[in-house]
Structures are given as structure tokens and as C-alpha cells.
N, C-alpha and C positions, 0 to 999 in steps of 0.2 A: 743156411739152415736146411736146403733142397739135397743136402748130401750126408747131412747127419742121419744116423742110425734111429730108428723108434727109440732102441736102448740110452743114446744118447742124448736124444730130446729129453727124453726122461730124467736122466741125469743133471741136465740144464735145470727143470723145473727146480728138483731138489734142492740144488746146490742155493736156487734164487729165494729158498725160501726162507733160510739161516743167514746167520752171519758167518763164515766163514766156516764151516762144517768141517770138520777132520773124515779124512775119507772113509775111518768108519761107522762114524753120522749117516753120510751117504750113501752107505754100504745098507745099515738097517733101513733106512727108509725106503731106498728100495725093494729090500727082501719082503719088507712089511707090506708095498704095494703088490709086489710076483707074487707074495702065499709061498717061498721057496729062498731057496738059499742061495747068495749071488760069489760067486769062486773068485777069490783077489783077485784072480788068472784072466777073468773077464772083466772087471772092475776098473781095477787101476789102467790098465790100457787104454783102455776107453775115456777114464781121468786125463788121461796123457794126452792123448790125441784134441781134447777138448781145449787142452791149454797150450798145443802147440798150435792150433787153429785161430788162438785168440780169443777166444772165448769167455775162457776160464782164466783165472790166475790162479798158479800153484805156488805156498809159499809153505812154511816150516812155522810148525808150532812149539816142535821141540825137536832133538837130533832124530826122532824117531816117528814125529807124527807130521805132517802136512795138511797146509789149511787146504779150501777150494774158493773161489770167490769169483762171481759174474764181473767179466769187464762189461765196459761200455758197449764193445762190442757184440758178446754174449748178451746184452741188456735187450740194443738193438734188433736181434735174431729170434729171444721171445717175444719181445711184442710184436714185430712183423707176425710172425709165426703164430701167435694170436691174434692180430688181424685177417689173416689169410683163412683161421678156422671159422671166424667168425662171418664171413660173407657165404658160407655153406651152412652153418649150424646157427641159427638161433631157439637159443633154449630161455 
């Protein structure tokens, strides 16, 4: 998770928070978090990168849409990654 982008932390949250989000689920709910417009250009990349990392699962909704979905692994990397905020921040 020490190599993931802020952008893709971010992405991680989203994706864990649905069932299986079509990337562009993930797409608004990030724009909704920015206040701004997020460019396929930088979106899907960054999609990609998460599910070749293991992270993610990328699968096919339809010929034209794909799901996103937290592996184990991804599971893994939030919770550390919320243990680790959580010995600096208690709110």
C-alpha cells in the first residue's frame, strides 16, 4: 500500500465500498469526493494498475462495461492501511 498513489488509495476506498462498481460508479464517486472532473485518461490507468498489482479484480459486466472488485488482497492493504492511520490519528 507504501507505493500506491493518494489517487489510488482513494480508488481502493471506493471500489470497497460497493459491490462490484462499473468504473463509471468509481469514476463519480470520485469526482463527487475532487469537486472536479476525473479524465478516463487518468481513471482507468490507475484502475489497471490496481488490478495488475492484485488488488483489484477487473472483470466484464457487459462487452462494454467492467466491474472492479477488492481481492483479498486489496482487503488486506485497507485494513493495514487503516491500522497504520489509526496509531497517528485518533478521532
Amino acid at each position: 500500500m507504501d507505493d500506491l498513489t493518494a489517487f489510488e488509495r482513494d480508488l481502493l476506498y471506493v471500489i470497497a465500498s460497493f459491490d462490484k462498481p462499473s468504473g463509471q460508479t468509481v469514476k463519480s464517486e470520485v469526482q463527487e469526493y475532487y469537486g472536479g472532473d476525473v479524465n478516463a485518461g487518468r481513471l482507468y490507468p490507475n484502475l489497471d494498475t490496481l488490478a495488475e498489482g492484485g488488488l483489484v479484480e477487473k472483470g466484464q459486466l457487459d462487452r462494454r462495461t467492467n466491474y472492479y472488485a477488492l481481492t483479498e488482497s486489496g482487503e488486506d492493504a485497507l485494513r493495514e492501511r487503516r491500522e497504520w492511520e489509526n496509531q497517528y490519528v485518533d478521532l
